[in-house]
ZALO-831036 format. One record per atom (N, C-alpha, C): residue number from 0; residue in three letters; atom name; x, y, z. Coordinates in steps of 0.05 Angstrom, whole numbers, plus 32768, in hexadecimal, padded with zeros to 4 digits. Layout:
BEGIN
[site NUM, ALA, CA, [X, Y, Z]],
...
END
This chain:
BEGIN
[site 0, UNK, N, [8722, 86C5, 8790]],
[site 0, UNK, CA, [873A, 86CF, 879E]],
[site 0, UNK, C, [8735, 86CF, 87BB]],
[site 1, UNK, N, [8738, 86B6, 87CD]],
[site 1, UNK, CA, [8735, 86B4, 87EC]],
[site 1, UNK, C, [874F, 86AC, 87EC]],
[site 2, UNK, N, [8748, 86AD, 880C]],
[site 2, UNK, CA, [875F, 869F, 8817]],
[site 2, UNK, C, [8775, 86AC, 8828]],
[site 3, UNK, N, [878E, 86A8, 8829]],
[site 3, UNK, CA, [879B, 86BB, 883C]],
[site 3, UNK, C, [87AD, 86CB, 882A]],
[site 4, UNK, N, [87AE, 86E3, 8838]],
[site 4, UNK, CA, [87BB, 86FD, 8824]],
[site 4, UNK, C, [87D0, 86FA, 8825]],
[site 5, UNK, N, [87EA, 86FB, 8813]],
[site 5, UNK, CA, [8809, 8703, 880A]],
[site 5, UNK, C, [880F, 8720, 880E]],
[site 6, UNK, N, [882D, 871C, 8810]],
[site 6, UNK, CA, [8839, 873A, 8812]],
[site 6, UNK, C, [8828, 8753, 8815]],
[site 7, UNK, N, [8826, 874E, 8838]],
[site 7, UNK, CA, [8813, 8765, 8843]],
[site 7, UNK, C, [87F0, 8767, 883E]],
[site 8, UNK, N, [87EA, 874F, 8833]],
[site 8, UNK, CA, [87CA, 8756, 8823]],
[site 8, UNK, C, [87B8, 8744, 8834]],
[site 9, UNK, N, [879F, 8754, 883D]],
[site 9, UNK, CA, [878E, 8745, 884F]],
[site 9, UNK, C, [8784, 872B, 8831]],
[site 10, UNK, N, [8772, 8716, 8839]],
[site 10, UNK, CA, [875A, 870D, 8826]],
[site 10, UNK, C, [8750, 8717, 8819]],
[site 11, UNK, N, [874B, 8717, 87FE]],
[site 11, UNK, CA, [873A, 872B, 87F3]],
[site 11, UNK, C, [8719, 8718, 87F9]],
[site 12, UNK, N, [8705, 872C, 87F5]],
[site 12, UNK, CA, [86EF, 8723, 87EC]],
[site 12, UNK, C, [86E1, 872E, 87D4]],
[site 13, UNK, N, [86CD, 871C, 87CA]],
[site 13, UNK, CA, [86BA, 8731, 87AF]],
[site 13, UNK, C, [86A6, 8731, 87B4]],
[site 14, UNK, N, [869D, 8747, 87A1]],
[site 14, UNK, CA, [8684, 8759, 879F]],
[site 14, UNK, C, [8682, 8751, 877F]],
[site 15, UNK, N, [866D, 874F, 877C]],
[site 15, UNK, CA, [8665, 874E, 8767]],
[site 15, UNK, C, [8646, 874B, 8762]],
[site 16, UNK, N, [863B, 8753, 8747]],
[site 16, UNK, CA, [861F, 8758, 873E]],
[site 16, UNK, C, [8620, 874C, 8721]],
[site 17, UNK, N, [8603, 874C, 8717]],
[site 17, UNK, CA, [8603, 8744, 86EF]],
[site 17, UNK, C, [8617, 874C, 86E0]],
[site 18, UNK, N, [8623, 8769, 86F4]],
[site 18, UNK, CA, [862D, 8788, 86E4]],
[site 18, UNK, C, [8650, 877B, 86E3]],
[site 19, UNK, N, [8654, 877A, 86F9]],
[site 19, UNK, CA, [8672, 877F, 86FA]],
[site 19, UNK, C, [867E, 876B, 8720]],
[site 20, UNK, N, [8697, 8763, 871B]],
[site 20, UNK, CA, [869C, 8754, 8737]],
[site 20, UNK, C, [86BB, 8761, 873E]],
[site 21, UNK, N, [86BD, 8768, 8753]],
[site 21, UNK, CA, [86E0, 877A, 8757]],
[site 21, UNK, C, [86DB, 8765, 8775]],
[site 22, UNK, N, [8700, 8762, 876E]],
[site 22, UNK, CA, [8707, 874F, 878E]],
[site 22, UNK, C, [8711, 876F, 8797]],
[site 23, UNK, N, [870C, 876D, 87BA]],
[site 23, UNK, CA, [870C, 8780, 87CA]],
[site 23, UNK, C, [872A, 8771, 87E3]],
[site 24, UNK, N, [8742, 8786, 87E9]],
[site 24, UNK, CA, [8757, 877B, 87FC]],
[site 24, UNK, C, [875C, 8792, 8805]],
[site 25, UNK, N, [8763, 8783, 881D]],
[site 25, UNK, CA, [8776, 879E, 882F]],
[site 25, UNK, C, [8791, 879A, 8830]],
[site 26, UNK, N, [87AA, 87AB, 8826]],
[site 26, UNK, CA, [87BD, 87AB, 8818]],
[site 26, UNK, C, [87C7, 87B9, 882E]],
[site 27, UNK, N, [87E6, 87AE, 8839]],
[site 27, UNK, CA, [87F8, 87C3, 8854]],
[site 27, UNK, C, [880C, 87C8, 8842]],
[site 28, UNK, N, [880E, 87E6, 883C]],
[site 28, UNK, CA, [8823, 87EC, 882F]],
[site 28, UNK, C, [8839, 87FC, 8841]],
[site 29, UNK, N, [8852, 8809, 8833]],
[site 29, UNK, CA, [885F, 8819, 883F]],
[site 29, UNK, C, [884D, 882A, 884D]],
[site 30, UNK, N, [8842, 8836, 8842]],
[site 30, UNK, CA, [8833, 884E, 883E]],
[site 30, UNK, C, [881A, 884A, 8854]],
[site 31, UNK, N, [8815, 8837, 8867]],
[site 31, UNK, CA, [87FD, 8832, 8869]],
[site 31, UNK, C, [87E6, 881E, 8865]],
[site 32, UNK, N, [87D0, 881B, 886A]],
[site 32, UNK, CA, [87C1, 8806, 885B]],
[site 32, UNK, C, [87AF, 880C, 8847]],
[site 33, UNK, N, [87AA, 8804, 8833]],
[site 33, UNK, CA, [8797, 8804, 881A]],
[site 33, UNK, C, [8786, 87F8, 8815]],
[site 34, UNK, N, [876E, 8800, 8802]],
[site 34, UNK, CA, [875D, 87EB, 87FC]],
[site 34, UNK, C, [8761, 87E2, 87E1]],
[site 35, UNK, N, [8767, 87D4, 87DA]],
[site 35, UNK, CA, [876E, 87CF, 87BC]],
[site 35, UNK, C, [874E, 87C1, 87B7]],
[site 36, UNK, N, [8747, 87C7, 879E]],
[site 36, UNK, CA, [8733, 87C0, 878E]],
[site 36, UNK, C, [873D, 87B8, 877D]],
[site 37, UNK, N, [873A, 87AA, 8765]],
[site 37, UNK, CA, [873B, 8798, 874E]],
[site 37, UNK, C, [8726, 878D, 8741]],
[site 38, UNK, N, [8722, 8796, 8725]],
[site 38, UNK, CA, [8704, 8790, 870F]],
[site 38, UNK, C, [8716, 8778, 8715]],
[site 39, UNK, N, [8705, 875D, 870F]],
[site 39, UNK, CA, [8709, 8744, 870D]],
[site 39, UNK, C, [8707, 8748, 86EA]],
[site 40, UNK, N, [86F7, 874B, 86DA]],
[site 40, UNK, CA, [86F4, 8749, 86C1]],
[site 40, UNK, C, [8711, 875E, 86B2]],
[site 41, UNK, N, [871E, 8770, 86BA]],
[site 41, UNK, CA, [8728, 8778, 86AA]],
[site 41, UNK, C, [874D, 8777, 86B7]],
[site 42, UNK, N, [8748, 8772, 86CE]],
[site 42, UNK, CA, [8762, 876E, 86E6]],
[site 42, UNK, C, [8766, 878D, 86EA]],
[site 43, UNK, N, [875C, 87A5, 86E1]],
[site 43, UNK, CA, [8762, 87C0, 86ED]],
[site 43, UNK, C, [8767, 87BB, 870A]],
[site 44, UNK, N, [8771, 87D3, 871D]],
[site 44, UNK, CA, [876C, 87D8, 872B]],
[site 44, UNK, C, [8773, 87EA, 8739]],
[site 45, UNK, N, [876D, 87EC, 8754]],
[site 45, UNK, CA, [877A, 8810, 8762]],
[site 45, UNK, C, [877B, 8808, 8785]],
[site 46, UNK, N, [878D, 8817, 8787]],
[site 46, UNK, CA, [8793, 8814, 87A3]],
[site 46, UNK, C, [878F, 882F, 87B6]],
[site 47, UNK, N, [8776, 8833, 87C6]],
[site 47, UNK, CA, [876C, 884A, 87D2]],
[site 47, UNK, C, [8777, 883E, 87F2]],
[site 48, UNK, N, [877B, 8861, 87F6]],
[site 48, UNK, CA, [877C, 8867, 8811]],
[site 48, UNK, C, [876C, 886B, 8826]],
[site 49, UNK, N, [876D, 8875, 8843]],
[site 49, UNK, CA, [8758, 887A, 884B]],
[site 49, UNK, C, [8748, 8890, 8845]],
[site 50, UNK, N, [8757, 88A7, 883C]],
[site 50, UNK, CA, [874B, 88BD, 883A]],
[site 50, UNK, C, [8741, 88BF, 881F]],
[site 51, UNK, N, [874A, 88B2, 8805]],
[site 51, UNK, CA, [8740, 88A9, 87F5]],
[site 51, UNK, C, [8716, 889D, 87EB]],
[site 52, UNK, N, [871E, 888B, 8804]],
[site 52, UNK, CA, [870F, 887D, 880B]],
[site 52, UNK, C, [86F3, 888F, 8819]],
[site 53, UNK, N, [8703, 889D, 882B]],
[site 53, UNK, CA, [86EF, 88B3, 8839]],
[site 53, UNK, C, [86E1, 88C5, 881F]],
[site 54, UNK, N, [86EE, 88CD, 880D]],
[site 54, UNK, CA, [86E5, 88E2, 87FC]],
[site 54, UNK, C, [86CC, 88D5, 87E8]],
[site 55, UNK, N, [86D3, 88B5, 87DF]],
[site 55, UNK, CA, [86BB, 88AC, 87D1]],
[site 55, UNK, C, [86A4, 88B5, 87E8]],
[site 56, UNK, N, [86A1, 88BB, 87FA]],
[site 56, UNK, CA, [8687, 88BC, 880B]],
[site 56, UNK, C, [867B, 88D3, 8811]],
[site 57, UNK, N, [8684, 88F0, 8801]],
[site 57, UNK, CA, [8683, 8903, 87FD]],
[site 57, UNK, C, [8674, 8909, 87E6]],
[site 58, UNK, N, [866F, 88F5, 87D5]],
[site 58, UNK, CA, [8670, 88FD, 87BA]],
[site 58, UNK, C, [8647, 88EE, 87B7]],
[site 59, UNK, N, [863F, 88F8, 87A3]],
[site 59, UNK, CA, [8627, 88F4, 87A0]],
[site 59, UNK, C, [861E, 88DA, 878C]],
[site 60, UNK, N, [860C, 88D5, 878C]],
[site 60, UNK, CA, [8608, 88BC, 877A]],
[site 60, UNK, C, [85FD, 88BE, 875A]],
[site 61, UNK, N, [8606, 88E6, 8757]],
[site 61, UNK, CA, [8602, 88F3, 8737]],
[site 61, UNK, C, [861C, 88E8, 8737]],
[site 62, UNK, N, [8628, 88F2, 873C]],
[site 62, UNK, CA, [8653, 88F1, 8734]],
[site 62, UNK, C, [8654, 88D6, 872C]],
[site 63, UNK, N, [8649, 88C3, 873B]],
[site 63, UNK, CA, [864B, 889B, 8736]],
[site 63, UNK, C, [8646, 889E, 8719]],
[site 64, UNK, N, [862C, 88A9, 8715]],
[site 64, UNK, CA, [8622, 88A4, 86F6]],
[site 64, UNK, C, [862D, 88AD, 86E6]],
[site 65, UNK, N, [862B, 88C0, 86E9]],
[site 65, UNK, CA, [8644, 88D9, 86D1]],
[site 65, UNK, C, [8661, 88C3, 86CF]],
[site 66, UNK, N, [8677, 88B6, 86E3]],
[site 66, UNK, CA, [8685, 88AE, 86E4]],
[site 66, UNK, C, [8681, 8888, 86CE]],
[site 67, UNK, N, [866D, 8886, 86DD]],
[site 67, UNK, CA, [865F, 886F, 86C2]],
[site 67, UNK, C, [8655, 886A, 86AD]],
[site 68, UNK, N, [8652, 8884, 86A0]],
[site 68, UNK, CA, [8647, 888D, 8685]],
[site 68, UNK, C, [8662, 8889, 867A]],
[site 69, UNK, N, [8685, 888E, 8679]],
[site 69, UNK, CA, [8692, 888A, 866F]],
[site 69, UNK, C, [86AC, 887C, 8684]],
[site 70, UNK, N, [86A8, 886B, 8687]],
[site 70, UNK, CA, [86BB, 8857, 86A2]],
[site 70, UNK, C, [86D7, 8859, 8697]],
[site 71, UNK, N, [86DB, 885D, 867E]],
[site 71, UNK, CA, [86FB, 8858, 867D]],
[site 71, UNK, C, [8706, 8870, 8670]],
[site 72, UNK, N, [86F9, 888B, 8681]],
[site 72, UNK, CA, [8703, 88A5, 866F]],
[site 72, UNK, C, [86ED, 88AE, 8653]],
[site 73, UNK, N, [86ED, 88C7, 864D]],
[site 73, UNK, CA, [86E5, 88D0, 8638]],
[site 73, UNK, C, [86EB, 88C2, 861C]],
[site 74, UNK, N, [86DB, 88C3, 860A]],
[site 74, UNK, CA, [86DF, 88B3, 85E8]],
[site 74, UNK, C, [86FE, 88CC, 85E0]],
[site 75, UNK, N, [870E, 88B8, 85D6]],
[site 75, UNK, CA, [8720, 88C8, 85C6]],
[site 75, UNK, C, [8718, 88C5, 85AB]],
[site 76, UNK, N, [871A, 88D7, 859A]],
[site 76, UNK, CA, [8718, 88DF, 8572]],
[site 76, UNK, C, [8729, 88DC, 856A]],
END
């Protein structure tokens, strides 16, 4: 996913490892600008703000793991 961005969207670029690859864009919305992320493997994705963005950097790298022990929410019974 290169190239030049549509309706408000910078280029995206990717990141990716063995693990997992998300294309990364900067998104001009009403609202502002965003970073939209997107799993390439599953098409999820989410669109953070700046302050959003500020708050991942607050947070410790226990919360990462805990948050990766169950990535898509708790087991339902």
């Amino acid at each position: 996913m290169t190239g030049a961005g549509t309706d408000g969207e910078d280029p995206a670029f990717v990141i990716g490892n063995e693990f997992a690859e998300v294309h990364v864009a900067l998104v001009r919305t009403g609202n502002g600008s965003r970073l939209r992320i997107r799993d390439a493997r599953s098409g999820r994705e989410i669109l953070l703000c700046p302050v959003e963005l500020e708050c991942l950097t607050w947070q410790t790298p226990e919360l990462f793991s805990r948050l990766l022990s169950t990535p898509y929410g708790p087991e339902e019974d």
